[in-house]
Every structure is written in C-alpha cells, then in structure tokens.
C-alpha positions as CSV (number, residue, x, y, z in Angstrom):
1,X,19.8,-0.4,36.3
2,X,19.1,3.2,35.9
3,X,16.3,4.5,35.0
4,X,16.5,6.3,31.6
5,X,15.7,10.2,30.9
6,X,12.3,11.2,30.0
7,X,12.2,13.7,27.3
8,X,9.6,16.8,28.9
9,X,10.7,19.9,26.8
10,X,8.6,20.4,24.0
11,X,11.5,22.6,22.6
12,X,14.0,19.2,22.9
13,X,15.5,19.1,19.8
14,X,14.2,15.8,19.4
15,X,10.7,16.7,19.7
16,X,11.2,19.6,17.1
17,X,12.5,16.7,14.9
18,X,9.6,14.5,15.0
19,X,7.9,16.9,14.7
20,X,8.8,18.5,11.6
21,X,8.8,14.7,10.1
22,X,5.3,14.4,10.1
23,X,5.3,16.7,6.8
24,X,6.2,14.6,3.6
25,X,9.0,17.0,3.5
26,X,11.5,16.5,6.2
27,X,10.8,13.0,5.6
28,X,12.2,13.0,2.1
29,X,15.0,15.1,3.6
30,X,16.1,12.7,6.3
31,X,15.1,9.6,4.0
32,X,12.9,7.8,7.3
33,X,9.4,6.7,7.5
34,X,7.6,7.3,11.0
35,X,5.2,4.4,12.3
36,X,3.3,5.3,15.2
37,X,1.2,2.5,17.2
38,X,2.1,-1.0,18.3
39,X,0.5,-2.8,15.3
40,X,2.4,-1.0,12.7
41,X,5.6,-1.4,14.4
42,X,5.4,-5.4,15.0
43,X,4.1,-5.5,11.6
44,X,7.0,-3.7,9.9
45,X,9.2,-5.7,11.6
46,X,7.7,-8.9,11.0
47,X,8.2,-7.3,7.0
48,X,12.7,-7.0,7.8
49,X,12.0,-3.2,8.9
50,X,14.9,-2.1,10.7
51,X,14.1,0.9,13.0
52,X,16.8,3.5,13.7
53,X,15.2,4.8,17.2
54,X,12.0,3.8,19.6
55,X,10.1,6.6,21.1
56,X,8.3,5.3,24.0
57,X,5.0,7.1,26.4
58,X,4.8,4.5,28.7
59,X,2.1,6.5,30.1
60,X,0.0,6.4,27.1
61,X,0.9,2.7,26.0
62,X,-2.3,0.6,25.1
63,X,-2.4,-3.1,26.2
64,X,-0.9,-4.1,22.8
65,X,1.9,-1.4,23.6
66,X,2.5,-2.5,26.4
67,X,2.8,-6.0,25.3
68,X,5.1,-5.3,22.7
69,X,7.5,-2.5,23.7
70,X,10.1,-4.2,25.4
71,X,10.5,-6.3,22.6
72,X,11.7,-3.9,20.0
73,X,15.2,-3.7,19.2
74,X,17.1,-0.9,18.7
75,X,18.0,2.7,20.2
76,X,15.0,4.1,21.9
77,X,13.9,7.7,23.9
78,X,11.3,7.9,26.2
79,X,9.3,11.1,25.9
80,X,6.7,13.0,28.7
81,X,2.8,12.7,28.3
82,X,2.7,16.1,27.1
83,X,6.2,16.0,24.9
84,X,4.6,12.3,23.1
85,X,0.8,13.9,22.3
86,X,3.2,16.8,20.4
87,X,5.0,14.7,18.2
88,X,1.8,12.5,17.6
89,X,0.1,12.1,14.3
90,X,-3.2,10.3,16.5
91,X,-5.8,11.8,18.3
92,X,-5.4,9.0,21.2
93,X,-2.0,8.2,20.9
94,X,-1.0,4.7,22.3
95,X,2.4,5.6,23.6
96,X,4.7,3.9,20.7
97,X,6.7,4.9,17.8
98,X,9.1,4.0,15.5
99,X,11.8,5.5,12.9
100,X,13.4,3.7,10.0
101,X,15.2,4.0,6.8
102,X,12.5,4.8,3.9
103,X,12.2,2.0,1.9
104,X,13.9,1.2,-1.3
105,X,12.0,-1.5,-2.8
106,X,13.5,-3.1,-6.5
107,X,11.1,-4.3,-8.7
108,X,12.3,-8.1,-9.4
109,X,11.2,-9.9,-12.5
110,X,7.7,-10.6,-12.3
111,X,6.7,-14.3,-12.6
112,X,3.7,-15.4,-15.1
113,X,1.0,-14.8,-13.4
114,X,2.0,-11.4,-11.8
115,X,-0.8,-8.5,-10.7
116,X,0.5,-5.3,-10.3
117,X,-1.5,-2.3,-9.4
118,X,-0.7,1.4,-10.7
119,X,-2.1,4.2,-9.0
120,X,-2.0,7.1,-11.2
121,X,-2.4,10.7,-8.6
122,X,-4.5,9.3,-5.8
123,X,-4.1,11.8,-3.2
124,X,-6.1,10.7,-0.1
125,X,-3.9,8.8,1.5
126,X,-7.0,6.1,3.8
127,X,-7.8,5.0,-0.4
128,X,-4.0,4.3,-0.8
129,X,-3.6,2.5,2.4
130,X,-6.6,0.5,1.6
131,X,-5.7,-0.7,-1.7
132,X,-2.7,-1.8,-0.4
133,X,-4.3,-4.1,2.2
134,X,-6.2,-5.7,-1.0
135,X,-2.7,-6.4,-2.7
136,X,-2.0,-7.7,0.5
137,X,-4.7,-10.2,1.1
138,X,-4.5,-11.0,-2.9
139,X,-1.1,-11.8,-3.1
140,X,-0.6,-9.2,-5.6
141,X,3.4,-9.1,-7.1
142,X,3.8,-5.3,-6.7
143,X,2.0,-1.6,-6.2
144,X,3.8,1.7,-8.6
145,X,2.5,5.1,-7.6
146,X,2.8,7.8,-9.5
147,X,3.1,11.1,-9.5
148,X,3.2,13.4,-6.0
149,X,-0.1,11.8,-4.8
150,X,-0.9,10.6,-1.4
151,X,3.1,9.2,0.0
152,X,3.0,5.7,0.6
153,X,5.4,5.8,2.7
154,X,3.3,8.5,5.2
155,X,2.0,8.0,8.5
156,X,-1.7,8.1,7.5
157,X,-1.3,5.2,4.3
158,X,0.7,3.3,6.9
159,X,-1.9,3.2,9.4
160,X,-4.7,2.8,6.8
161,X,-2.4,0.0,5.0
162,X,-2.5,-2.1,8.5
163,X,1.4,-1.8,7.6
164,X,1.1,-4.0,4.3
165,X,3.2,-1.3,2.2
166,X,5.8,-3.3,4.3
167,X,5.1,-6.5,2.2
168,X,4.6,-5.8,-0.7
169,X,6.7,-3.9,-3.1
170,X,5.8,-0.6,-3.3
171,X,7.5,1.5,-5.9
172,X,7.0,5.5,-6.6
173,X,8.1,6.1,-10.1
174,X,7.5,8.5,-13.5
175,X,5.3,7.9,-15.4
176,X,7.8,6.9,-17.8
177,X,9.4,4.7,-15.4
178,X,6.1,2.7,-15.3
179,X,5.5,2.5,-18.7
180,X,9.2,0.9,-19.7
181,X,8.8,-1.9,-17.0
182,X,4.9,-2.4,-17.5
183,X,6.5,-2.8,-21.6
184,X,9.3,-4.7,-20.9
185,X,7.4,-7.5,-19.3
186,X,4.4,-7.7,-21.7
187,X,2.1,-6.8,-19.1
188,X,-1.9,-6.8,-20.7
189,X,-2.8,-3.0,-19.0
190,X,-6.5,-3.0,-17.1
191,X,-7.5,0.6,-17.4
192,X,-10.3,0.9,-14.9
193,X,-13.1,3.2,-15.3
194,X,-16.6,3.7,-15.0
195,X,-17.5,4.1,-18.8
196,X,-15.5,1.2,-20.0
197,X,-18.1,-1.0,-22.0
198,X,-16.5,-4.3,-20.4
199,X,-17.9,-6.0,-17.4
200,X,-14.3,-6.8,-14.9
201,X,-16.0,-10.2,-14.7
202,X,-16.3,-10.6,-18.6
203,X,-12.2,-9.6,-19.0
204,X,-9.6,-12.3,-19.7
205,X,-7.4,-11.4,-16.6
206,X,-4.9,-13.8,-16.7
207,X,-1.2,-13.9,-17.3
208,X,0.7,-10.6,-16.0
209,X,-2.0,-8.1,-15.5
210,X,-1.9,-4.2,-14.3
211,X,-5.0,-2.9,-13.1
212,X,-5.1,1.2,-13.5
213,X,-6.6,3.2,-10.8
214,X,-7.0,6.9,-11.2
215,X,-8.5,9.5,-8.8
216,X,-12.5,9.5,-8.1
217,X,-13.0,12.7,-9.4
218,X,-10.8,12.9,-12.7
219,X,-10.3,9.1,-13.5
220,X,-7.5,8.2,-15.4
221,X,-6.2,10.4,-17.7
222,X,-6.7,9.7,-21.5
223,X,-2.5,9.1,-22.2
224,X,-3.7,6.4,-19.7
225,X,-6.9,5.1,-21.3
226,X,-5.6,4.8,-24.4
227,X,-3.7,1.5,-26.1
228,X,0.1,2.4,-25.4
229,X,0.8,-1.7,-24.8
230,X,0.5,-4.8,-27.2
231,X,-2.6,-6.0,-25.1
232,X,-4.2,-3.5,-22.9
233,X,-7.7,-3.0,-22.0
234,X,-10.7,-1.3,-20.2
235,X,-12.9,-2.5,-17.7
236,X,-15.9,-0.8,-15.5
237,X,-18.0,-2.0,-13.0
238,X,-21.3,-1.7,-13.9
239,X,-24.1,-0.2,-11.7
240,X,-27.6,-0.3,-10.6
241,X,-29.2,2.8,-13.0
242,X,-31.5,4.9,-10.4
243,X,-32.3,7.8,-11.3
244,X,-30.0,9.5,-8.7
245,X,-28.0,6.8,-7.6
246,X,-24.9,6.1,-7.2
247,X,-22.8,5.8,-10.3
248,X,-19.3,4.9,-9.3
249,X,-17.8,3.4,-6.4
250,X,-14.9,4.5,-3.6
251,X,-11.5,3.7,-5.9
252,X,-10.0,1.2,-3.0
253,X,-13.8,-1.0,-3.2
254,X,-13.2,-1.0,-7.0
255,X,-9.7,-2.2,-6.7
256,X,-10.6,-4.8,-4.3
257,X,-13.2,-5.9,-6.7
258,X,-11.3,-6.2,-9.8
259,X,-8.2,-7.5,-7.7
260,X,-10.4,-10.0,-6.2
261,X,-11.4,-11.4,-9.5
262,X,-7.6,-12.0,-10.8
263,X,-7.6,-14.0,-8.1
264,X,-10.4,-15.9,-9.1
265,X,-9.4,-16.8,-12.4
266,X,-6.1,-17.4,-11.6
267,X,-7.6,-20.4,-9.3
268,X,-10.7,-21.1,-11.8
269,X,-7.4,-22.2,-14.2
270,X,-5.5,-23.7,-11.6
271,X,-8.5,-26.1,-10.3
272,X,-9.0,-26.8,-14.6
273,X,-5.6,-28.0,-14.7
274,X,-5.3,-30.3,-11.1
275,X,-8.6,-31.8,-12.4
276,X,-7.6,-32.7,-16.5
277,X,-6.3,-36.2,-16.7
278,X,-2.9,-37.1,-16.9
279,X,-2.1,-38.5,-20.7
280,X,-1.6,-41.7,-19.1
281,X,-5.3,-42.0,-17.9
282,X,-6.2,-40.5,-21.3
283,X,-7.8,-44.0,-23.3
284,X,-6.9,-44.2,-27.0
C-alpha cells in the first residue's frame, strides 16, 4: 500500500482552511465544527457524529492518539509537524483532528420531569463547556443558549465540555425562541441570582424546570428576572458574610449546584413513591 502524502506547505490550501475555521466565522460559513484531540473525537462519535475529514500528525499523536486513529472512519489528510502546530487550536497539540457537519439538534417534547438549562450571554467559553458536563452527568433533557455568547459548538467549549455538547441537546436560539417553547411546555422558570431571597435547597424543583444562568458580571437581565411564565421563580445561593469575602460563585459551580439538587429531589420523590405501600397492603 502506498504511503499517503503529507501535507508540509503552510500555504496548502488546506492549511489556510483550517485555519481560518478556528474563528466562529468561517465555521458558520462552512456549517462544520472542528474537534481537535483523541478524546473529543471518540467521544463525538460515540454521540452519532459523523466526521467529514481526519487530519492526522502522526508525529505529534499522544498514546490515546495513537490508540485511536486508525479507528476513525472517514476521509482523512495527514499534515507535517510544522503544517499540524499551524492549524492547531492547543498549545501541545496531540496530533488528531476532526471535521463534521455542525449540529442541528431538534428540541423533542420534553417528558415530566424535564431540566433544561438556559444560558442567557455567557461568553467565556471553559464556563459553557463546564456547565454542559453538569447537564451531562445530571441527565439534564436539554441546554438553549442565547444570544452571540461563547459558541457551543467552538473548539474551546468542546474541549472544556469533555465533548458532552454531543449528548445532549444543545440548541442556540432568540430569546423569543426560548420563551415560546419554555411557554408551550409549562416549564416553572428558575432565575438564578445571587440576591434572590430563596435558598436553591428551599425551592420546589420538581416537574419541568429551567434553571437561568446569566453572566458573572451583569447577571440576568431584569426581562429575565421578572415573572413572564405561569410559575417561575428565583433562587440564590447563599454565602458565608465576611467582610470581604466572596459573595458569588463561578456561574458553571452554581449551575452544578442547583442542577445537582433537581436531581435530588427528583430521587427524594422517586424513593417516597418505591417505598408507599401498595393499596393492597393498605389494612382497612
């Protein structure tokens, strides 16, 4: 078999390509997502990901890399040293990456017990990628961006999501967007933020729940705070007072927390109702 040709111009048009789709951009303009490193890739494809071209470094491939490279399907390129670290978003590259089709995800129905997180404007894209992990591990039914915050769909929130935007339904919409389906389901709306007077642990979070996030610095904005659904509600996370302390916490912790304790109560239910005798067992 013949060996294949190694890319070494870093004015290949190629290379200029990949290059160029490391801005949100080109990426929007050629409708792929770029996942660099070997965990991303098996991970997205473990999600139904279907990758349009490997780029391969052979020279640069990490153990993992290397285990996993010859197992990825598809049309692939193999680039120099020098031509990979160019079209690299990482500082120590591991010699592996992948393009594919951005995502279209469809909201389905949600079932009863449905959490959903909305992220109104976040903009640094290792707080996106982290909540997304937490919808991950919580089993949460969905995750709606808004705005032109940090892309979930970029290489950094990728990376920083473990590649978990890949399982679970991650939607950018309008504002308007959001509010119709949040509406149309009866979702109770959890506006989180620091000077809510309601302990998360003290909320009834039951039932199809949206947790709001806004940015660190600005919050949520008031059209956001405000009652705009049958049930909605605010919740904080109260803090040790110091004089000097700390008085609010990285937005992906406080979305872990608050995610975390759906979870809980969801089972806290769930164990009332496997333990409640059956009316047979009930005596007259």
């Amino acid at each position: 078999m013949t060996a294949p040709d190694v890319i070494t111009s870093l004015q290949n048009t190629l290379v200029k390509r990949l290059v160029r789709l490391r801005t949100r951009r080109e990426r929007e303009l050629d409708g792929v997502v770029v996942l660099e490193g070997a965990r991303e890739t098996t991970r997205a494809l473990a999600s139904g990901v279907h990758p349009s071209l490997i780029v391969t470094c052979p020279a640069l491939y990490s153990p993992e890399a290397l285990a996993v490279a010859h197992t990825l399907p598809g049309e692939r390129v193999e680039l120099s040293r020098a031509a990979f670290e160019k079209v690299s978003g990482r500082e120590n590259p591991d010699g592996l990456m992948m393009l594919a089709p951005t995502p279209t995800p469809v909201l389905p129905d949600p079932p009863e017990h449905a959490v959903v997180i909305v992220l109104h404007g976040l903009e640094k894209p290792g707080n996106v990628g982290a909540i997304l992990r937490s919808a991950d591990a919580a089993g949460a039914h969905a995750v709606l961006v808004l705005g032109r915050g940090a892309d979930p769909y970029g290489p950094n929130v990728i990376r920083a999501s473990q590649g978990s935007v890949f399982r679970v339904p991650t939607a950018v919409l309008s504002e308007e967007e959001a509010w119709d389906w949040l509406l149309a389901y009866g979702f109770t709306t959890v506006a989180c933020t620091p000077d809510a007077p309601q302990a998360y642990w003290d909320a009834p979070l039951t039932g199809r729940v949206a947790l709001l996030m806004g940015t660190e610095h600005e919050g949520l904005p008031a059209s956001w705070r405000s009652a705009q659904s049958p049930s909605s509600l605010s919740v904080g996370i109260p803090m040790h007072a110091a004089p000097g302390g700390a008085d609010s916490l990285n937005v992906s912790i406080a979305a872990a927390l608050v995610l975390f304790e759906c979870v809980r109560q969801r089972r806290s239910i769930s164990s009332q109702a496997s333990s409640s005798p059956s009316p047979s067992e009930v005596l007259p």
